[in-house]
VMD Tcl script that draws the C-alpha trace (Angstrom):
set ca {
  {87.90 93.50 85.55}
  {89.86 96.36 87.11}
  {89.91 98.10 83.95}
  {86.26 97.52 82.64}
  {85.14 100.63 83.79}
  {86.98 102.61 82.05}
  {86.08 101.52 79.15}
  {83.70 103.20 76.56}
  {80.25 101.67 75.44}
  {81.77 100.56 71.68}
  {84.34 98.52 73.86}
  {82.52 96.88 76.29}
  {80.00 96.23 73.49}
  {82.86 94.04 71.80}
  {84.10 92.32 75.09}
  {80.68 91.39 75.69}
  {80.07 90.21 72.28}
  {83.51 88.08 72.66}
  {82.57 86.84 76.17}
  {85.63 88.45 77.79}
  {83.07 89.68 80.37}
  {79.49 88.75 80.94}
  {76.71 91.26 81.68}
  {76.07 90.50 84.81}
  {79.95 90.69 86.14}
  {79.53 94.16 84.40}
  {76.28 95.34 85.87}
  {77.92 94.09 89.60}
  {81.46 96.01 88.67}
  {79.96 99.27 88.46}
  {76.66 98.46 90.98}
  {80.18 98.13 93.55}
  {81.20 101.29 92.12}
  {78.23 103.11 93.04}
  {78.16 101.86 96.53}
  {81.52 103.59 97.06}
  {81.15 106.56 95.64}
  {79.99 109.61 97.60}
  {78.99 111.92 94.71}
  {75.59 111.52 95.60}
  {75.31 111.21 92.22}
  {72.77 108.41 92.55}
  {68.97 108.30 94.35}
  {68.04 105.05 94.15}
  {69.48 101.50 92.90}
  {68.23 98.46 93.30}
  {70.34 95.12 92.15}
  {67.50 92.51 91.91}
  {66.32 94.29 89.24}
  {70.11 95.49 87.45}
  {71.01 91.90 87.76}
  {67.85 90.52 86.76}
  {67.95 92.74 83.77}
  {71.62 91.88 83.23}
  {70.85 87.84 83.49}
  {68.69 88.46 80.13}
  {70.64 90.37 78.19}
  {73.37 87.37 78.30}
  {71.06 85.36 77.47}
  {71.10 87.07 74.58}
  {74.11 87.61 74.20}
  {74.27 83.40 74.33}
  {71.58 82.96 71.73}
  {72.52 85.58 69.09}
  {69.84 87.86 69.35}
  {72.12 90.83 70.97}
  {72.39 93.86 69.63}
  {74.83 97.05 70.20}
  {73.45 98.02 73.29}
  {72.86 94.29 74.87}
  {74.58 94.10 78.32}
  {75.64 97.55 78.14}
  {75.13 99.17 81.76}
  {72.82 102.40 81.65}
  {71.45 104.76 84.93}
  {68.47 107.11 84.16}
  {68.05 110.92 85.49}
  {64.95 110.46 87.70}
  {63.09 112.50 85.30}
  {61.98 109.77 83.31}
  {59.99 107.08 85.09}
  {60.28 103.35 85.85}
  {58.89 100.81 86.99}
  {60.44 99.44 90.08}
  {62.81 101.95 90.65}
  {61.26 104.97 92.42}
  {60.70 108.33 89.94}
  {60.56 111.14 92.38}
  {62.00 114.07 89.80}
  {64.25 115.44 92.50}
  {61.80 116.64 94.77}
  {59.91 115.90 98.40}
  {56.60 115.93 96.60}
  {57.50 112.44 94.79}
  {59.82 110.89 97.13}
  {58.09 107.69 97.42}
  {57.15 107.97 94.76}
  {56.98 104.44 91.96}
  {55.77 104.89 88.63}
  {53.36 101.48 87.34}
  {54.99 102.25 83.62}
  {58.03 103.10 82.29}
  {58.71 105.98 80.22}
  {59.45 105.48 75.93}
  {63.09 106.05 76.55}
  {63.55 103.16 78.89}
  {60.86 100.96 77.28}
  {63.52 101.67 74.09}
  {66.79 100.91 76.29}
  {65.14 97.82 77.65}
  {64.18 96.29 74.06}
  {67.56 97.10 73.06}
  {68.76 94.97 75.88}
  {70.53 97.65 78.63}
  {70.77 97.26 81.84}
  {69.46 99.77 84.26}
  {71.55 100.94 86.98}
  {69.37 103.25 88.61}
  {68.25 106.49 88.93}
  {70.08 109.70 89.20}
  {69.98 112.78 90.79}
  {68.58 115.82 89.32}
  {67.34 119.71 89.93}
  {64.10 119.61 91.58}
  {61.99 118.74 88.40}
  {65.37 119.95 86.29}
  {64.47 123.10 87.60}
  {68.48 124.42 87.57}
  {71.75 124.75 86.77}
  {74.31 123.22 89.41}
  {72.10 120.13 90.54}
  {71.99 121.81 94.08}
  {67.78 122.10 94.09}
  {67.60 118.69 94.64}
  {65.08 117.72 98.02}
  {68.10 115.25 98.46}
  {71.29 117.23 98.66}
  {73.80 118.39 95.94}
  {75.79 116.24 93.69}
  {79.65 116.58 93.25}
  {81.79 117.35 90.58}
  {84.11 114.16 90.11}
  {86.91 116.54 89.09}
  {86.47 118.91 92.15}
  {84.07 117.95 94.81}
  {83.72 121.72 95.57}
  {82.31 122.62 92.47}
  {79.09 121.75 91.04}
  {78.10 119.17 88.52}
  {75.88 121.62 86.39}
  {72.37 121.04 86.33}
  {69.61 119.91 85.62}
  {71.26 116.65 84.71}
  {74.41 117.28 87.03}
  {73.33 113.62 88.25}
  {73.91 112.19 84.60}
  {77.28 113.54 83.97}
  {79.08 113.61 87.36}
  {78.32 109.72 87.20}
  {79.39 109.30 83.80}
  {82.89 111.38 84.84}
  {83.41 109.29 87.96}
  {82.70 105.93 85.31}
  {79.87 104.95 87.75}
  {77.81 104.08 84.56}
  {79.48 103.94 81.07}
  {75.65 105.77 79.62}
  {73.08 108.09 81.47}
  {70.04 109.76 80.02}
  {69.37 113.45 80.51}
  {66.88 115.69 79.68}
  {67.61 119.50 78.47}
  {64.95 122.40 78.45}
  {67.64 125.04 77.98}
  {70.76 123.56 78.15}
  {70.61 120.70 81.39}
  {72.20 118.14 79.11}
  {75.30 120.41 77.25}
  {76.11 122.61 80.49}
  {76.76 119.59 83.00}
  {78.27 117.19 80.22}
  {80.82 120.58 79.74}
  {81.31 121.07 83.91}
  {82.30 117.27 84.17}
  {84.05 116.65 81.09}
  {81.86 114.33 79.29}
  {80.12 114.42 76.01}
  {76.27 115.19 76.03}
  {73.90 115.76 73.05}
  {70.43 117.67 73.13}
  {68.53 116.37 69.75}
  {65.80 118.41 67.49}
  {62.73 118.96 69.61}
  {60.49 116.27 69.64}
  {62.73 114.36 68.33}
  {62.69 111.58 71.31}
  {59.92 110.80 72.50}
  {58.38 112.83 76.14}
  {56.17 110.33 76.95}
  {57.09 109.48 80.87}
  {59.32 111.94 81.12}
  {57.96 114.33 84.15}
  {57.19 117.70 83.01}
  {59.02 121.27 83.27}
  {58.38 123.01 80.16}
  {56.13 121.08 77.81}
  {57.50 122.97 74.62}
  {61.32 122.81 75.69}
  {61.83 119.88 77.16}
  {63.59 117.25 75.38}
  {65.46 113.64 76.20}
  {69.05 112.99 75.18}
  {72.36 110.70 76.35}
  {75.04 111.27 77.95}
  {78.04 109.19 77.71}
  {81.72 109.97 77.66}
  {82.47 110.19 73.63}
  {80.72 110.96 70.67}
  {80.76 107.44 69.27}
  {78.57 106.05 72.64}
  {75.99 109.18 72.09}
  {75.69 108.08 68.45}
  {74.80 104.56 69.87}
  {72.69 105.69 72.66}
  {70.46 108.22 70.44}
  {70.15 105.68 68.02}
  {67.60 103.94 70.02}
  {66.43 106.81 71.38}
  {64.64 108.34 68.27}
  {61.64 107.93 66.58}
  {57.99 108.74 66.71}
  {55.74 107.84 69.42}
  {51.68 108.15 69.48}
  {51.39 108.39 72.72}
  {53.82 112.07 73.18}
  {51.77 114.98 71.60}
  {54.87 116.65 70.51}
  {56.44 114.03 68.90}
  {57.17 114.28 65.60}
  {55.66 111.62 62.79}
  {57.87 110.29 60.50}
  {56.24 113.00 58.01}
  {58.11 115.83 59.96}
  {61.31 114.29 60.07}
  {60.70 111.83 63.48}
  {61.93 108.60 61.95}
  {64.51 106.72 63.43}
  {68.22 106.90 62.43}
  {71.55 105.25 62.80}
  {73.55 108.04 63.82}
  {76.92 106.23 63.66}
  {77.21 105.62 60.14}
  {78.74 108.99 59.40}
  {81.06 109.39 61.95}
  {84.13 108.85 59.90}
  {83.06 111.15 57.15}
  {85.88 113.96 56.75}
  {85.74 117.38 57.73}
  {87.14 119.14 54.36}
  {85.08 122.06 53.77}
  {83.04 122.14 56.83}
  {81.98 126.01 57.54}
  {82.23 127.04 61.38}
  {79.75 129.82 62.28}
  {81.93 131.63 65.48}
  {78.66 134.11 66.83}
  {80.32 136.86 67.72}
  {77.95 137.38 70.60}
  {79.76 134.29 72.36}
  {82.59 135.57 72.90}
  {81.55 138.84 74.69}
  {81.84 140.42 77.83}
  {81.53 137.95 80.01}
  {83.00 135.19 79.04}
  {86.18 133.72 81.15}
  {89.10 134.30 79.69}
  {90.48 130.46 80.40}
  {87.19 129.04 78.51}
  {87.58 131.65 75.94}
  {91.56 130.13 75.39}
  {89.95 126.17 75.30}
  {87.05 127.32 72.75}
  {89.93 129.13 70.78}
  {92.21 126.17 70.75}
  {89.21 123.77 69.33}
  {88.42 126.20 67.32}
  {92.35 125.64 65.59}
  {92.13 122.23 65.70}
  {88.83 121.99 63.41}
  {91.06 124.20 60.94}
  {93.60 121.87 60.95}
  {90.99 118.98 60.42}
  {89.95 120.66 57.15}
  {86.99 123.27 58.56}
  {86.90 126.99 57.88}
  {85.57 129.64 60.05}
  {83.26 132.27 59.37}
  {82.32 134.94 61.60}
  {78.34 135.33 62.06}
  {75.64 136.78 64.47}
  {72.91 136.05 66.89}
  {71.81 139.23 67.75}
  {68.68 138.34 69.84}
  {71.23 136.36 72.07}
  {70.95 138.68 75.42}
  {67.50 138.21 74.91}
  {67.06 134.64 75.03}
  {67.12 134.53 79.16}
  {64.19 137.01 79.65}
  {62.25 134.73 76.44}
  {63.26 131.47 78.56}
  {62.40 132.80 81.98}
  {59.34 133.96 80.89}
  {57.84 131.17 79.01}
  {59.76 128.06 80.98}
  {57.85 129.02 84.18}
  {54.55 129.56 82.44}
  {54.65 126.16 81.04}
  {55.77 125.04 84.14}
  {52.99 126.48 86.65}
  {50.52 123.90 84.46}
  {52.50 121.57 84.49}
  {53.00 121.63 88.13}
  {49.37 122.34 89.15}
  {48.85 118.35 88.68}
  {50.83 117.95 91.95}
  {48.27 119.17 94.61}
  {47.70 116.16 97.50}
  {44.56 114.62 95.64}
  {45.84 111.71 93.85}
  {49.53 110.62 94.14}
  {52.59 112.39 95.70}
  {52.96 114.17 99.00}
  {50.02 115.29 100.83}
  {50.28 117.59 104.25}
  {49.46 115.49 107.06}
  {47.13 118.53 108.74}
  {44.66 120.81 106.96}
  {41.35 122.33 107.40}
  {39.89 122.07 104.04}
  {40.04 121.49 100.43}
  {41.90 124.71 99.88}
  {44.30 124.12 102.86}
  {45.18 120.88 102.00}
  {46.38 122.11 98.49}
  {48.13 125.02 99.73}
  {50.08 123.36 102.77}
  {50.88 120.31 100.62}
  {52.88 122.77 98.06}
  {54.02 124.44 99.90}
  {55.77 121.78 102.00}
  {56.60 119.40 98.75}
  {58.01 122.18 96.36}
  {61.39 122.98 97.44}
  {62.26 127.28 96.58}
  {63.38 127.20 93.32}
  {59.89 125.40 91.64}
  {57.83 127.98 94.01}
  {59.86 130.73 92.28}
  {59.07 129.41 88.87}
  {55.40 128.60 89.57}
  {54.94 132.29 90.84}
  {57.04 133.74 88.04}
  {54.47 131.33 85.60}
  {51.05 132.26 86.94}
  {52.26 136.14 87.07}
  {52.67 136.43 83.40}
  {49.91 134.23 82.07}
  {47.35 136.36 84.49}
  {44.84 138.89 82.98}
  {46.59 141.67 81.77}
  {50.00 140.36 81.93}
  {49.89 137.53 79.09}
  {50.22 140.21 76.40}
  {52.90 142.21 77.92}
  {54.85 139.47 78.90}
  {54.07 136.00 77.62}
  {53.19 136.62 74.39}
  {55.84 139.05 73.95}
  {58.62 136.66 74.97}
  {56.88 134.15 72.55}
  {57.52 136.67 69.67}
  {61.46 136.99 70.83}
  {61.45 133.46 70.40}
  {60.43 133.28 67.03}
  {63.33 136.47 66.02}
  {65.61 133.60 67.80}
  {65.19 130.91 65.84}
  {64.74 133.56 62.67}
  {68.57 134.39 63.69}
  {69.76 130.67 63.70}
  {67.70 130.14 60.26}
  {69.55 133.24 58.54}
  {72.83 131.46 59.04}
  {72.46 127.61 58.67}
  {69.24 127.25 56.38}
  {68.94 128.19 52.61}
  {71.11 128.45 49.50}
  {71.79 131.76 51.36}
  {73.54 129.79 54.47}
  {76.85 131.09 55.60}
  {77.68 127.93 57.83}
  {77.19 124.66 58.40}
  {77.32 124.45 62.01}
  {77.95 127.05 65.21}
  {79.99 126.26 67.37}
  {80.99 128.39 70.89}
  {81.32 128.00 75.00}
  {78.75 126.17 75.86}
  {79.21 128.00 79.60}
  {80.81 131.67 80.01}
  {82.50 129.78 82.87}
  {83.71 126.69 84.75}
  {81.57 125.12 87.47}
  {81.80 127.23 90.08}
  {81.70 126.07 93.74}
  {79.27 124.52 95.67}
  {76.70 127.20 97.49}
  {78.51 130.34 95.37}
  {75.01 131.48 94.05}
  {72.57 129.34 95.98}
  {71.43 133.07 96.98}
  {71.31 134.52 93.50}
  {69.09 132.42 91.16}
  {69.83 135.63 88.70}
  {73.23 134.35 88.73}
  {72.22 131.42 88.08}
  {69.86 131.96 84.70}
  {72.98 133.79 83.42}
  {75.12 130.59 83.50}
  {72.80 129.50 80.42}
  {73.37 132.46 78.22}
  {75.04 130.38 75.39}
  {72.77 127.18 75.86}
  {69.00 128.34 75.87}
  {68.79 129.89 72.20}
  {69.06 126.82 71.06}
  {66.41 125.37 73.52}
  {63.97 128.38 72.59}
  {64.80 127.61 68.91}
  {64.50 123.70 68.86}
  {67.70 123.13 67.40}
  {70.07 120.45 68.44}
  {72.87 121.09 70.15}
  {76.13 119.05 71.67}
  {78.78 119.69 74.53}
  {81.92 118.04 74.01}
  {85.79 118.26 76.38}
  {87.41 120.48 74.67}
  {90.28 121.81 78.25}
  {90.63 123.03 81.21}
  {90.13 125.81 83.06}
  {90.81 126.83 86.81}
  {88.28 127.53 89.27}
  {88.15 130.30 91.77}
  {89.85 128.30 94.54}
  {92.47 126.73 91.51}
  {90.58 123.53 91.01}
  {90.94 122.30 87.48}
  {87.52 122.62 86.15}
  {86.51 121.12 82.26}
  {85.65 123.03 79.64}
  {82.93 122.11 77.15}
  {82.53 122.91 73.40}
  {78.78 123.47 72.24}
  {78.34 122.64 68.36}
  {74.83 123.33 67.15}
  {73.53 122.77 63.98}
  {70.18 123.13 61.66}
  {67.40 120.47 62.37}
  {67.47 116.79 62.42}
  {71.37 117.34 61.75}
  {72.62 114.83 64.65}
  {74.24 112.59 62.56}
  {76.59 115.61 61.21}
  {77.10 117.11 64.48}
  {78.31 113.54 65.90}
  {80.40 113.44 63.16}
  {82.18 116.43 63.67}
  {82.35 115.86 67.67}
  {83.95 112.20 66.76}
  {86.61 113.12 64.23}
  {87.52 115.94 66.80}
  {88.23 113.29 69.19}
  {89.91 110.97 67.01}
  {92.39 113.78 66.95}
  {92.13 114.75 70.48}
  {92.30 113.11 73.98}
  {90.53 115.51 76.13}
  {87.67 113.11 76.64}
  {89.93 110.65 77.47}
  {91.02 112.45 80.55}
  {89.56 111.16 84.06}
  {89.14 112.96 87.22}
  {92.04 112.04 90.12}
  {91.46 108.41 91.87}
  {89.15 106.90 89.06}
}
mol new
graphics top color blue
foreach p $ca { graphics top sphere $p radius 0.5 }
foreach p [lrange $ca 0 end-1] q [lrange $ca 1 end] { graphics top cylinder $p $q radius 0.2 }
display resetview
């Protein structure tokens, strides 16, 4: 039992299977784990539920109806809501805040028999990049507990690294699933837009945001997106089986070889500003995907530098509607003194949105206002489409030069706790590798690939981002897994766990 937690989801999936450990011995293991840990990783557990959850998946287990996932421990980013376990995305203005239906990803993990261990802590309605605009403090990096996690999902992955849950869920609107699974050392996979299904997940950026795992190798993601795809009526932007959103096992290429695989290297990752000690991980990955049989071919993105102004133009348009939903009337926080109407809407925003969403929201209604949509959303919507025109040239057609990208995911390691809490600028920069892909709808993974050092000589993770054309999970999986089959950097654990 002293062991268990270490273990990935493949092997506790056997040991349960073999009834070296029941599910509800598991689900207690790492519910004691959470209790002891002071990441503040997690917002709210509560063990009725885990173990009543954890009670029916041995049954089960007992009667033969199990699958992969049965008995398999899981916590959920508190983007996505649940029934009985408070959904407050991060923020004041849903603190209390319990949803009467659960979202399609956890309606999926529950049929598939996981057990949830909670809810994790997030960016103030993933609004971020080190997890440090949540209402209820910053999470800690397992590996440094001066750095920070990454964000949005910083939550997801610094409870992953610490093993305080063998699976998380995350979502990513421009790169909060690859950028924290990269600054803890885990392995983290963004899917095709609209891929997995939005339906309960809160709402940043309607046209960005998309659902993924996070787990600690590529094997477990495989699993864990397996379940997670497929077309759902109720989510607008989900795609019908017609466009590709059918569901897929994504483990049954994993051992597929590697001969001939074409690298695309973008030449715009590996620019001015990028850290020389990430630069030296990349560049050692890089070597060992040679050795494994792959090629690499030198290509560009040239609209890269312009994917931050696209994304930080269009993400907070989307996101002042979105928002406007949370005003006092019907659920959520509501100021407790107020004159009117008008006062009540105002005071009750102002108190429940912490400074990062007010940013946003202002940014959003600025450039969709009369005589500013043209000039500024529209024209970031047109850089968007020269993005994904850029990723097209490269992996789609008989003219294709690669088969996959693959770069930093992050220009550096986490940096320390509070280092840029005063420049948000600093901030959006962090995601100048990740949110092309976002703004194209690609997928995109983060997987260990070293270490770096971190101003204060903390050793920090490095992540490698692989991206690929659409609805090509399965292949990037594959590549991620035979990569570690011949590496052990996502074996590695932070000190103590």
């Amino acid at each position: 039992m002293n062991v268990m937690h270490t273990k990935t989801i493949k092997e506790l999936s056997t040991l349960l299977r073999t009834k070296e450990i029941s599910a509800k011995a598991l689900a207690m293991l790492f519910l004691d784990r959470i209790e002891g840990s002071d990441l503040n990783a997690f917002l709210h557990v509560a063990p009725d539920l885990t173990l009543a959850q954890a009670a029916a998946a041995d049954a089960r287990l007992a009667n033969g109806t199990a699958g992969p996932l049965t008995g398999i421990p899981i916590a959920h980013k508190d983007i996505f809501v649940t029934r009985g376990w408070r959904s407050t995305a991060g923020s004041k203005m849903l603190g209390n805040y319990t949803s009467p239906f659960n979202a399609t990803v956890v309606d999926k993990f529950n049929a598939a028999g996981m057990v949830t261990l909670g809810k994790l802590n997030c960016d103030e309605f993933a609004m971020g990049s080190s997890n440090e605009n949540s209402a209820f403090g910053a999470v800690k990096n397992p590996w440094d507990k001066r750095a920070v996690p990454g964000g949005s999902s910083g939550g997801s992955a610094a409870a992953v690294a610490a093993r305080l849950t063998p699976a998380a869920t995350g979502t990513d609107t421009g790169g909060s699933i690859r950028q924290p699974a990269a600054f803890c050392g885990v392995t983290g996979i963004k899917p095709t837009y609209g891929r997995v299904s939005r339906f309960g997940m809160i709402a940043f950026a309607s046209s960005l945001d998309q659902g993924g795992p996070i787990a600690r190798t590529a094997e477990d993601c495989a699993l864990l997106l397996s379940a997670m795809v497929g077309f759902d009526e109720r989510d607008s932007t989900s795609l019908t089986p017609e466009q590709g959103g059918t569901e897929e096992d994504f483990t049954r290429a994993l051992n597929a070889p590697l001969q001939g695989l074409r690298i695309g290297v973008p030449r715009e990752y590996f620019g001015a500003g990028l850290a020389v000690d990430v630069e030296q991980a990349v560049r050692a990955a890089l070597a060992q995907f040679v050795t494994l049989g792959a090629t690499l071919v030198d290509v560009s993105l040239p609209n890269t530098a312009l994917s931050i102004p696209a994304y930080y133009v269009i993400a907070p348009a989307e996101a002042s509607s979105n928002l406007s939903r949370f005003d006092g009337v019907r659920y959520g926080h509501r100021a407790h003194a107020y004159k009117d109407l008008a006062d009540m809407y105002k005071k009750t925003r102002a108190e429940g949105f912490g400074p990062e969403v007010q940013r946003r929201i202002m940014v959003g209604t600025y450039v969709l206002c009369h005589g500013y949509y043209d000039a500024y959303y529209l024209k970031a919507q047109k850089i968007r489409r020269l993005i994904a025109q850029d990723f097209e040239a490269v992996l789609s057609g008989p003219d294709s030069v690669c088969d996959v990208i693959m770069g930093p995911v992050a220009p550096t390691v986490a940096w320390d706790l509070g280092d840029k809490t005063d420049d948000p600028v600093a901030n959006y920069l962090s995601d100048i590798y990740t949110l092309s892909t976002s703004l194209a709808g690609l997928p995109g993974m983060s997987i260990p690939c070293g270490f770096g050092q971190g101003e204060k000589n903390g050793t920090r993770p490095v992540g490698l981002q692989i991206i690929g054309n659409y609805f090509a999970e399965a292949k990037l999986l594959n590549i991620a897994h035979q990569f570690q089959q011949a590496t052990n950097w996502h074996q590695s654990a932070p000190a103590g766990i």
